[in-house]
C-alpha positions in Angstrom: -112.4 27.0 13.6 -109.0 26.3 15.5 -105.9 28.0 14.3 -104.3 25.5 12.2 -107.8 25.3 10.0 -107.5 29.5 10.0 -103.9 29.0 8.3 -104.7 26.5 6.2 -107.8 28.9 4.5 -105.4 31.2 3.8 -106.1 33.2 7.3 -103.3 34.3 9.8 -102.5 33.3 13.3 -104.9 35.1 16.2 -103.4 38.1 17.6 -103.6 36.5 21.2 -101.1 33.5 19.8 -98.8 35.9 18.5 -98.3 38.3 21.7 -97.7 34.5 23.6 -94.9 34.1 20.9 -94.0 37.5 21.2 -93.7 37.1 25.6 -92.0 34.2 24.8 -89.3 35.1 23.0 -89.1 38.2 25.3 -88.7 36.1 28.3 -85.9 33.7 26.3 -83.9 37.0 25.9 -84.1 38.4 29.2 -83.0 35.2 30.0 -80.6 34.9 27.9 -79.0 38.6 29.0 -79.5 37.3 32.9 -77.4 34.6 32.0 -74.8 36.7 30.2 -74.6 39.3 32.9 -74.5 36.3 35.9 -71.6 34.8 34.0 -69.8 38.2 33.9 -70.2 39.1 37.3 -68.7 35.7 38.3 -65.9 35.9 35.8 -65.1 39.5 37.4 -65.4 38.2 40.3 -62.8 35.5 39.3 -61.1 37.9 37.8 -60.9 40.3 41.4 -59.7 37.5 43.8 -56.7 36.5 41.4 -55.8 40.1 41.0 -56.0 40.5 44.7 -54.1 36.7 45.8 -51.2 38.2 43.1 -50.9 41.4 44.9 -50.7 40.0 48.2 -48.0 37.6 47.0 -45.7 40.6 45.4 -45.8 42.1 48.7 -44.8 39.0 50.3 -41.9 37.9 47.9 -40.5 41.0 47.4 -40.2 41.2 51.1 -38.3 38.4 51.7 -40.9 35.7 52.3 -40.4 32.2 51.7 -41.9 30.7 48.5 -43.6 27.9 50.7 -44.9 30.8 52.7 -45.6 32.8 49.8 -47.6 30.2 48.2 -49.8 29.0 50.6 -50.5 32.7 51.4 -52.2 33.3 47.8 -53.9 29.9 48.1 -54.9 30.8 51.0 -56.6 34.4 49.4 -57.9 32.1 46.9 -60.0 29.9 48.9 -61.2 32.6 50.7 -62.6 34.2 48.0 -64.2 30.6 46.9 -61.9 29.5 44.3 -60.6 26.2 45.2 -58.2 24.2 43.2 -55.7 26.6 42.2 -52.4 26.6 40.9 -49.1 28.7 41.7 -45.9 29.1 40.2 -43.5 31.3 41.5 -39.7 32.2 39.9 -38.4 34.6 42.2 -39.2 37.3 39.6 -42.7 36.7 38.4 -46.1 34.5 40.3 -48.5 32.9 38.0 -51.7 31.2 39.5 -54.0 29.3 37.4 -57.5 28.2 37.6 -59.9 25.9 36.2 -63.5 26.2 37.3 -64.7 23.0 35.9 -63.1 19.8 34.5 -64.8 21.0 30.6 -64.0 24.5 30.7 -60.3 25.6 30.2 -58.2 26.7 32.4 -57.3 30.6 33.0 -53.4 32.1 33.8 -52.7 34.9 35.6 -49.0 36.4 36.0 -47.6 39.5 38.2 -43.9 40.5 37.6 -42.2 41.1 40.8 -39.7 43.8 40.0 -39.6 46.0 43.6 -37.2 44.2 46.7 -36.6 45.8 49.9 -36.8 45.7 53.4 -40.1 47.1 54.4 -41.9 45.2 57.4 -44.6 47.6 58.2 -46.0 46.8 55.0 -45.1 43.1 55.4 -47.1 43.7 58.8 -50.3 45.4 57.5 -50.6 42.7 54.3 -50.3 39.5 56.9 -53.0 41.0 59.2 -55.3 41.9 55.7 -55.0 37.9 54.5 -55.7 36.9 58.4 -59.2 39.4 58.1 -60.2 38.6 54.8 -60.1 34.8 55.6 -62.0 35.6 58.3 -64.8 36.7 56.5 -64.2 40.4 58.5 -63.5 42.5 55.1 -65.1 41.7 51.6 -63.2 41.1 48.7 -63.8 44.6 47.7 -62.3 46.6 51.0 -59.6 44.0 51.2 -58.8 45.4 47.9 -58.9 49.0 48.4 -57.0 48.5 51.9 -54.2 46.1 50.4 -53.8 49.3 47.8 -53.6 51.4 50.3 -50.9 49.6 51.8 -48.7 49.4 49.1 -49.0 53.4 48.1 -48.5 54.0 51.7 -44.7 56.1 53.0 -42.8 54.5 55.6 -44.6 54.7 59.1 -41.6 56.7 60.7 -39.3 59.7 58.8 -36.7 58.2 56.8 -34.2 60.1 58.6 -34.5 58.6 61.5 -33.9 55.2 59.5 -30.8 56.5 58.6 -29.8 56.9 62.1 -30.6 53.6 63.1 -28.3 52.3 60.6 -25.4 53.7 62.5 -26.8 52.4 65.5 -26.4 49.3 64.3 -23.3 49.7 63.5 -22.2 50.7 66.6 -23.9 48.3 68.0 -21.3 45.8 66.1 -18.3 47.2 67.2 -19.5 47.3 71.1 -20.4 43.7 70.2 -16.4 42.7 68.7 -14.8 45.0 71.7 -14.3 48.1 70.2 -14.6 51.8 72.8 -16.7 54.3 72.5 -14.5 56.3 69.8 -14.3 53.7 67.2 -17.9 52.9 68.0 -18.7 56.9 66.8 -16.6 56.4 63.8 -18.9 53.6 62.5 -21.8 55.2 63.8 -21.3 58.3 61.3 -19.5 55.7 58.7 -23.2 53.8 58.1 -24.9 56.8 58.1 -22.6 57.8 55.1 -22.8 54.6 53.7 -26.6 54.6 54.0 -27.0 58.1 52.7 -24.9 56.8 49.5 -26.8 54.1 49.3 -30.3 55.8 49.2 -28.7 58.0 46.6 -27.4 55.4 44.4 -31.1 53.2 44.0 -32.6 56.5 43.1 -30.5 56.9 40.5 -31.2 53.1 39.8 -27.8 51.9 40.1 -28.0 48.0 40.6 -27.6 46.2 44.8 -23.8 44.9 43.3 -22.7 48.3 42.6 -24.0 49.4 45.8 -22.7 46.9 48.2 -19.2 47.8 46.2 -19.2 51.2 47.5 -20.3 50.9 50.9 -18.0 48.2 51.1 -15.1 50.7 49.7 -16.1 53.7 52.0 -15.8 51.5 55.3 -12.3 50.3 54.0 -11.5 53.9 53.1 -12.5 55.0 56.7 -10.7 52.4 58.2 -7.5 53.5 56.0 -8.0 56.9 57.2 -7.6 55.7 60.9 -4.6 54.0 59.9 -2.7 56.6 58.4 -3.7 59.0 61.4 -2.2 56.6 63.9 -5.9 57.2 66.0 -5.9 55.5 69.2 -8.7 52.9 68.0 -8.9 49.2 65.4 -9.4 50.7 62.1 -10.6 47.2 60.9 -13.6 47.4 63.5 -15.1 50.0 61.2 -14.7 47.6 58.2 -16.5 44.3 60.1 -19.5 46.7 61.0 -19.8 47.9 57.6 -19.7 44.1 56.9 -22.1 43.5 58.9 -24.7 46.6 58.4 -24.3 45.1 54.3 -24.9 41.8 54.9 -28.3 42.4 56.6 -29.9 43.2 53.7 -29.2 40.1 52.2 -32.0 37.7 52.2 -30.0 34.5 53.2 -32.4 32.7 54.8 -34.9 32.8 51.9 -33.0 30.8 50.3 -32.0 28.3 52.6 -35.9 27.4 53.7 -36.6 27.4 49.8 -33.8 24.7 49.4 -35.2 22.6 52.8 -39.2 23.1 51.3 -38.2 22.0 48.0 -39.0 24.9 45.4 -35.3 25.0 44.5 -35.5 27.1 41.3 -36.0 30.1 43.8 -33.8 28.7 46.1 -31.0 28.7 43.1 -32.4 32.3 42.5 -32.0 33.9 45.8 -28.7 32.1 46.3 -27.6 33.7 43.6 -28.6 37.1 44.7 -27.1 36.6 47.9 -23.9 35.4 46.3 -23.7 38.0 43.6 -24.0 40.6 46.7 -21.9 38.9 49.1 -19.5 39.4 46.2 -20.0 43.1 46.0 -19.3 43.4 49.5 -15.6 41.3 49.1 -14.9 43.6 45.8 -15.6 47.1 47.6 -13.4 45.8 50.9 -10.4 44.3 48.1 -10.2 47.3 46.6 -9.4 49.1 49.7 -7.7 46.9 50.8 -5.4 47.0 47.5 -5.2 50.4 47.9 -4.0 50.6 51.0 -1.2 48.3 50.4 -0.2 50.7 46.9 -0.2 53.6 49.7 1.9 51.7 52.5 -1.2 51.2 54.5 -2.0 47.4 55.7 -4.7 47.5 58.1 -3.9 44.4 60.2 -6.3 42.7 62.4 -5.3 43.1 66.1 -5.6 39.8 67.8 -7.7 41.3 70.9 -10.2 42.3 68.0 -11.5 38.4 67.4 -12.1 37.5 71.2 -15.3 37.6 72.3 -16.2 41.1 74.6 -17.5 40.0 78.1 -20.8 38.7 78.0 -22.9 41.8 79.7 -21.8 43.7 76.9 -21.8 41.6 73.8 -25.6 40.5 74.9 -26.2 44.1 75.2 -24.6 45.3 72.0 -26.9 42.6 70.2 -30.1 43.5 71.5 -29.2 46.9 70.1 -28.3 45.6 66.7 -31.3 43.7 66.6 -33.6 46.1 67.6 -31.8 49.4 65.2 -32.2 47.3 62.4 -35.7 46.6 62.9 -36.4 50.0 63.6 -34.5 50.7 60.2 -36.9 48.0 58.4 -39.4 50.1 59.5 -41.1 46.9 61.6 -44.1 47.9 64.0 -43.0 49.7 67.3 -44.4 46.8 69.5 -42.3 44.2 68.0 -39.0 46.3 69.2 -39.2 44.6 72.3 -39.1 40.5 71.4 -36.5 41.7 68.6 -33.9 42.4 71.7 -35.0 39.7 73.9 -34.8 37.2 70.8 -31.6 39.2 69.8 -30.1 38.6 73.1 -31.1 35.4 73.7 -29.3 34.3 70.7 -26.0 35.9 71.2 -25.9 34.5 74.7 -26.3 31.5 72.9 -23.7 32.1 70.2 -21.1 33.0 73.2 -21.4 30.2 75.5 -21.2 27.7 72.4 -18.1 29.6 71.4 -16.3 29.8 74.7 -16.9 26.0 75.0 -15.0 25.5 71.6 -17.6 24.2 69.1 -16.4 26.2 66.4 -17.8 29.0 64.8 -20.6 27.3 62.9 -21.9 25.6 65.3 -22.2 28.3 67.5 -23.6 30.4 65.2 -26.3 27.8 64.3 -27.0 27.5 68.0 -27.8 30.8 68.1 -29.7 31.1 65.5 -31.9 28.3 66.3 -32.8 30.2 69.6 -33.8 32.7 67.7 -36.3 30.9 65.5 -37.4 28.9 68.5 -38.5 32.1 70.0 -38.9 34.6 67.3 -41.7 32.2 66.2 -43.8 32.1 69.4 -42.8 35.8 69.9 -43.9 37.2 66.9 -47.1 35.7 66.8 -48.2 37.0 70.7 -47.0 40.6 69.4 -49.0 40.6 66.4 -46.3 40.7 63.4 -45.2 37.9 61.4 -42.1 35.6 62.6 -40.1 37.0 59.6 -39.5 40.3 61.3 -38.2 39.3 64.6 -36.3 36.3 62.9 -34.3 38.1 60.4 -34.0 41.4 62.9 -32.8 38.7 65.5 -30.1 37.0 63.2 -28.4 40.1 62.6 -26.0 39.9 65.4 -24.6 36.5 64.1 -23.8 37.7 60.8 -20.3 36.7 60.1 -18.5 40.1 59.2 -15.4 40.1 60.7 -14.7 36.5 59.5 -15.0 37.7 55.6 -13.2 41.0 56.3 -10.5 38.5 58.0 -10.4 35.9 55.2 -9.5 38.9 52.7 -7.3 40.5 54.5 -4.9 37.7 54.6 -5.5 36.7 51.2 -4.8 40.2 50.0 -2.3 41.6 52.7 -0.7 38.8 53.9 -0.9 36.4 50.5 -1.8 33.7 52.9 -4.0 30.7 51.8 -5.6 30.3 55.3 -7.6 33.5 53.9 -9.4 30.7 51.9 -10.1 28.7 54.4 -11.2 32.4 56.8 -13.6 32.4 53.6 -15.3 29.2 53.7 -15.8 29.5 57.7 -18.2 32.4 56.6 -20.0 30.7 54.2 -20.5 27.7 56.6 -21.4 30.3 59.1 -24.3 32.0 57.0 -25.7 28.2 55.7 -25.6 27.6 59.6 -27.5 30.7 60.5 -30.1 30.5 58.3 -30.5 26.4 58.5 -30.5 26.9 62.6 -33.5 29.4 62.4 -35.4 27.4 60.0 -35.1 24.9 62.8 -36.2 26.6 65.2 -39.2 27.9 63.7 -39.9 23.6 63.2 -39.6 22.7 66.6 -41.6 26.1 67.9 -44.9 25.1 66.0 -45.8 22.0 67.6 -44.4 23.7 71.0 -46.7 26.6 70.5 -49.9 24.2 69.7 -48.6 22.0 73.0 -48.5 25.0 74.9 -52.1 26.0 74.1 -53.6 22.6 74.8 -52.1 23.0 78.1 -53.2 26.2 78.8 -56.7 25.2 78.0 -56.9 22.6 80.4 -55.0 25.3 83.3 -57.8 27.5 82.7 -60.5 25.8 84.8 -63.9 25.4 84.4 -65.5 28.4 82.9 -68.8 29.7 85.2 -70.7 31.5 82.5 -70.0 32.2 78.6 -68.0 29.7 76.4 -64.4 28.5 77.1 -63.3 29.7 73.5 -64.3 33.4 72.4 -67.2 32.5 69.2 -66.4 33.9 66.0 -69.3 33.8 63.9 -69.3 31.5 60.9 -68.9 33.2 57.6 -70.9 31.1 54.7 -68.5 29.2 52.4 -68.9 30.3 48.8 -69.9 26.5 46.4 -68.8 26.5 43.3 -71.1 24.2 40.6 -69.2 21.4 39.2 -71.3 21.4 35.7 -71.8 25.0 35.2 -69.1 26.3 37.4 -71.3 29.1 39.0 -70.2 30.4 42.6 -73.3 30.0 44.9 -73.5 31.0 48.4 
C-alpha cells in the first residue's frame, strides 16, 4: 500500500517521508541564512569601500586638491574596490557618492562633512601613495583602511617648532627677494615667527582664518610702524610685503582657478570666496595699521628702490629659499625639498626676465608660474609626491604682496585713486599665477608620456628579462547585473 492509500485509511505519512521533508526544509533554511549572510557581507563590503573612497577624498579636499582631482581619486578607490558606476558630488564642505548595484535595486548615498583645512603635505603624500597601492591590488581593502587611519591620527613628521622657524625663513626669504639687507631681513624673520606663533594660538582657540589673517596682517604693519618711528636704518614697508606674502600662501588660489577651467564651478565660487574673504582679512589688518599710523604722524611710504627688481643671483636665490621654507613649513616630504627650489627658481628667473623686458606684471607673473607647473608636474612625479606640493611651494615666490601692500597705501596714505588700480594689478596677478600653473601642468602631461615613448625606444634591445618590469595582474572583482553579487 503506497502512501497516499495509507492517508487515505486514515493512516499517517511513513517516518522515512517525513525526515525527507524534515532535510528538506532544513536545507531551504540553511540556504536561506547562506543567502542572508552572502548578501551582508557584500553590503559591508559596499558599505567599507565607500567609507574608505570618502575618507581618502576629505583628505584630499581639505588639503587643497582640485575637485577634478578629488573626484576622480574616490572613483578611482571605488573601482578598485569593484564598485563601478558611481556617483560624486562634492560642495567644498561636504562629498556625497552614490551607488546603484543594479538597474532594479535602489540606489544608496553616502555623505562625509569636510570641516578640517590646512596645509599638511605629508599627509597629502602618504594618502596619494595609499590610492596608488590599493589600485594596485598591493594592500586589501582592509589594510588600506587601517593605514589611511593611521595617516590621518598621525602628528606632523618633523617638530612643529621647527615649522615655526621656517616661517620666518620665508619671510626672509621675501625681503632678500624685493632688496632688502640683512637687518630688515632679521626683523621679518622674528616678525613671522610672531605672527605664526599668534596664529597657532588663535585656531586653538578656534578663532575663524578672517580674524587671523587680520592680526597677522596688523602686527607686520605695527612692526613696520615701529621702524618708522625709530628712524632704523632699514624699509619698514619690506616687513609689511613679507608678512603679505607669508599670509597669502596659505590661501588656496589655485584651487579655485583649476575648479573654474574643469568646470565644477559651485566649488570654484566656494573657494573664491574663501580666498577673497581672506585676502580681505589681510587688506583690513594692513588698513588698520596703516590708519593708525597716520592718527600717530607715522606714514610709512614706499621707497622707490623698494619696487625694482634685486639682481638676479639674488632674487633666484631668495626664491628657492621661499619655496623650499614653505614646503618645509607644510610639512612636505624631505626629498621633494630639492625640485621645490629648482622649480622655485626656475620660475622667478622666469618672472624677472619677463619683467625686465616690460610685459607687465601679469604677464610675468603667469610666465612664471607656468614654468613652474611645466616642471613641478614632471618633478613631482620622479620624486615620489604629488605635483600639488612642489606647485603651490613653487608659486610662493610670485605671490603679489608688495603690489596689495602698495595699492593700500596710496589709497589710505596718499588718498590716491591709482591705489585702485595698484589693487586690481594684484588680483590680475593671482588669476595669472594660478591660470599659468594650471597650464603648465597641461602641456607637461603629454610631454611626460612623449618623453617616455622616447626613452623606450633609447633603451635598446633588452638581452635577457622583459623591457618593462611585470606587475602581476590582480583579478578584477564582476559584479552580477541581475542579482548584483560581487564575484571574483
Amino acid at each position: 500500500m503506497d502512501e497516499s492509500s495509507k492517508v487515505a485509511a486514515g493512516g499517517g505519512p511513513t517516518d522515512e517521508a517525513m525526515v525527507e521533508r524534515r532535510q528538506r526544509g532544513r536545507r531551504a533554511e540553511d540556504r536561506r541564512v547562506v543567502e542572508e549572510q552572502r548578501a551582508r557581507d557584500e553590503q559591508r563590503e559596499v558599505y567599507s569601500t565607500l567609507d574608505l573612497a570618502l575618507r581618502v577624498g576629505e583628505v584630499l579636499l581639505s588639503s587643497g586638491a582640485g575637485t577634478a582631482d578629488t573626484t576622480a581619486t574616490i572613483l578611482g578607490v571605488t573601482a578598485a574596490g569593484g564598485l563601478r558606476g558611481c556617483e560624486v558630488d562634492i560642495t567644498f564642505t561636504s562629498i556625497a557618492i552614490s551607488y546603484q548595484a543594479a538597474p532594479d535595486v535602489a540606489p544608496e548615498t553616502h555623505v562625509r562633512v569636510v570641516r578640517y583645512r590646512g596645509q599638511d603635505f605629508s599627509r597629502l603624500t602618504d594618502v596619494d601613495r595609499l590610492v596608488r597601492r590599493f589600485a594596485r591590488g598591493d594592500v586589501t581593502r582592509e589594510e588600506a583602511s587601517r593605514e589611511l587611519a593611521r595617516i590621518v591620527s598621525a602628528g606632523p613628521p618633523f617638530p612643529r617648532w621647527t615649522s615655526v622657524l621656517a616661517w620666518g625663513v620665508m619671510a626672509g626669504g621675501a625681503t632678500l627677494l624685493l632688496g632688502g639687507g640683512w637687518l630688515i631681513t632679521l626683523v621679518a624673520f622674528v616678525t613671522a615667527i610672531v605672527i605664526e606663533t599668534n596664529n597657532r594660538w588663535f585656531n586653538r582657540q578656534r578663532l575663524p582664518a578672517f580674524y587671523q589673517q587680520v592680526a597677522g596682517a596688523f602686527v607686520a604693519t605695527a612692526v613696520a610702524l615701529i621702524l618708522y618711528a625709530v628712524d632704523a636704518p632699514v624699509k619698514p614697508s619690506l616687513v609689511v610685503a613679507a608678512g603679505i606674502i607669508m599670509l597669502l600662501a596659505g590661501i588656496a588660489l589655485t584651487g579655485a582657478v583649476q575648479d573654474a577651467i574643469t568646470g565644477y564651478y559651485v566649488t570654484a565660487a566656494a573657494r573664491s570666496l574663501e580666498a577673497m574673504l581672506l585676502t580681505g582679512g589681510i587688506i583690513a589688518g594692513v588698513s588698520l595699521g596703516l590708519t593708525l599710523g597716520l592718527k600717530l604722524g607715522l606714514p610709512v611710504a614706499i621707497e622707490a628702490q623698494t619696487i625694482q627688481l634685486a639682481n638676479l643671483p639674488v632674487m633666484v636665490g631668495a626664491s628657492a629659499l621661499m619655496a623650499v621654507a614653505f614646503a618645509y613649513a607644510s610639512y612636505a616630504p624631505l626629498r621633494s625639498l630639492l625640485p621645490v627650489g629648482v622649480v622655485g627658481a626656475a620660475g622667478s628667473l622666469a618672472f624677472t626676465l619677463m619683467a625686465r623686458a616690460e610685459f607687465g606684471p601679469a604677464w610675468s607673473t603667469a610666465a612664471g608660474a607656468f614654468v613652474v607647473g611645466l616642471g613641478g608636474y614632471s618633478l613631482g612625479r620622479r620624486c615620489g609626491v604629488p605635483p600639488l606640493v612642489v606647485v603651490v611651494s613653487g608659486t610662493v615666490p610670485l605671490l603679489p604682496g608688495l603690489t596689495i601692500y602698495k595699492g593700500l597705501f596710496e589709497l589710505l596714505s596718499l588718498g590716491n585713486l591709482i591705489g585702485v588700480v595698484s589693487l586690481a594689478t594684484a588680483v590680475a596677478i593671482g588669476v595669472a599665477l594660478a591660470s599659468g600653473v594650471i597650464l603648465g601642468e597641461y602641456v607637461a602631461q603629454p610631454i611626460r608620456r612623449e618623453a617616455r615613448r622616447l626613452e623606450d625606444r633609447l633603451a635598446g634591445p633588452r638581452l635577457v628579462g622583459p623591457r618593462r618590469p611585470v606587475r602581476p595582474r590582480q583579478p578584477r572583482p564582476r559584479r552580477n547585473r541581475r542579482s548584483g553579487r560581487i564575484t571574483h
